[in-house]
C-alpha positions in Angstrom: 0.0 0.0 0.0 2.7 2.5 0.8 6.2 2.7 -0.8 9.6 3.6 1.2 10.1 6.3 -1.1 7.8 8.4 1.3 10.3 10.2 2.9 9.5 13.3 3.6 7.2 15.0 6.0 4.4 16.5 3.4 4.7 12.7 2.1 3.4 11.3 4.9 1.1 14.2 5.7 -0.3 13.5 2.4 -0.4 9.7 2.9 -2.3 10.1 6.2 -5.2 9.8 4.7 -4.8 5.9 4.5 -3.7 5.6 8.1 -5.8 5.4 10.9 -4.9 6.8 14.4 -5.6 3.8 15.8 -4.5 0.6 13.8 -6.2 -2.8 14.4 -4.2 -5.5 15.3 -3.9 -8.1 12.3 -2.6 -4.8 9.9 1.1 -5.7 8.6 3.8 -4.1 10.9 5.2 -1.5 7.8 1.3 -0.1 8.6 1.6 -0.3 12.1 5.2 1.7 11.9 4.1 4.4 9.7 0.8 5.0 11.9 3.3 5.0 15.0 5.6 7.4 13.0 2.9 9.6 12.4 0.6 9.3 16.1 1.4 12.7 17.3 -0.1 13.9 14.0 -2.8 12.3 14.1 -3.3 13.5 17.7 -2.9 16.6 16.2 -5.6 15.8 13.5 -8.0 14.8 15.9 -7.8 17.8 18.1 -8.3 19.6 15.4 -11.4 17.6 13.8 -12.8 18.5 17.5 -12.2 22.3 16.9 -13.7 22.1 13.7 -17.0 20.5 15.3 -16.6 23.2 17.8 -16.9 25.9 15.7 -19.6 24.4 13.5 -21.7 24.4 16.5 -20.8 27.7 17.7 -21.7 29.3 14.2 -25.1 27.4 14.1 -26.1 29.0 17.6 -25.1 32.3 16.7 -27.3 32.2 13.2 -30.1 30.6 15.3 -29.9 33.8 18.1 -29.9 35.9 14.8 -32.5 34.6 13.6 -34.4 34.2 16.4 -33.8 38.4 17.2 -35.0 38.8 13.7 -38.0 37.0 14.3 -38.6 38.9 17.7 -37.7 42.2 16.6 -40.3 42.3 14.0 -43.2 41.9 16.7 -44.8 44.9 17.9 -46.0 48.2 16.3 -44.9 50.1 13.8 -41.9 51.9 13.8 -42.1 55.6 14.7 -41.1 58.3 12.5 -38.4 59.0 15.3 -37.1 54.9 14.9 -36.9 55.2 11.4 -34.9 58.5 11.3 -32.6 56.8 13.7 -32.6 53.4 11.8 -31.9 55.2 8.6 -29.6 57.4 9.8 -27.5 54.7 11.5 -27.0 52.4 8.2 -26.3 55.4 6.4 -23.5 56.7 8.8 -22.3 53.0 8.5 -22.3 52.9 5.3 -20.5 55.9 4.7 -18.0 55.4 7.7 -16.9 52.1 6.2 -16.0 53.9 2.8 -14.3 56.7 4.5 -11.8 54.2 6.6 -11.6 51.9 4.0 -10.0 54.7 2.3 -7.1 55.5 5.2 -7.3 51.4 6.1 -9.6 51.4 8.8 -12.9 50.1 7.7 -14.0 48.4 10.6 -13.7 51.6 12.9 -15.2 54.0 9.7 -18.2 52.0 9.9 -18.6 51.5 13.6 -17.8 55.5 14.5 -19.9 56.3 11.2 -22.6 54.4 12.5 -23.3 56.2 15.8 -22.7 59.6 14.2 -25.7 58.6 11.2 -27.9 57.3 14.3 -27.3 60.2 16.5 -28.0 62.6 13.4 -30.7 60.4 12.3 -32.5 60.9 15.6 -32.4 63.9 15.8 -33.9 64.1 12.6 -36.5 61.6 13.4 -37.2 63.3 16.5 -38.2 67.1 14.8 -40.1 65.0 12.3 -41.9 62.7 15.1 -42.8 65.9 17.3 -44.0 68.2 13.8 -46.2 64.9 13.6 -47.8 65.1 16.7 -48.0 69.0 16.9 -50.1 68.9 13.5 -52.3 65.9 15.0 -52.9 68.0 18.0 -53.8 71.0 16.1 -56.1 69.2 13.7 -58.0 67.6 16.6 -56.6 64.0 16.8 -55.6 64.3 20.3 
């Protein structure tokens, strides 16, 4: 199954595939060797099959928490002329904070410091709007 020419270590990485961590008794002893050349590897391997699991099952909870916010966040009323000002402004701010620090190399930051500007300015917007909404309703009688 495996030739002697596989002397180097990428070899045998490569070979691996073929060798369990843990050989049955009854394999020939050139199996047995190679698996025992390679155990720490494999070690290796399996910690890091275990990692991989991990992080499959952490990803999966985290889209399942997201989805479940989604879900949840869409119960209720309305939004407000004050929530969509801030809403609005906030992606927007985002939006153009990430192209503003992509540009000097810092997107991440752009987006995050252009994000609370746009929501800040976006409520405030909101806000005049939401209040010249209600002071019309209250002059017109809907109050």
């Amino acid at each position: 199954m495996f030739s002697n020419s596989a002397n180097s270590p990428s070899d045998r990485i490569q070979n691996m595939r073929h060798v369990t961590c843990f050989e049955p008794r009854g394999r020939s002893s050139d199996s047995r060797r190679l698996g025992a050349d390679v155990g720490g590897l494999c070690v290796l391997l399996n910690e890091f099959e275990g990692v991989k699991m991990l992080l499959k099952r952490i990803i999966a909870l985290v889209f399942s928490i997201l989805m479940m916010l989604a879900i949840v966040g869409c119960y209720g009323e309305p939004l407000s002329t004050r929530e969509k000002g801030t809403l609005l402004g906030g992606a927007a701010g985002a939006g153009t904070g990430a192209l503003v620090g992509g540009a000097v190399g810092h997107p991440g930051a752009g987006a995050a410091i252009g994000g609370l500007g746009g929501a800040a300015a976006g409520y405030g917007i909101g806000n005049h709007m939401q209040n010249e909404e209600n002071q019309r309703a209250y002059q017109n009688g809907y109050y």
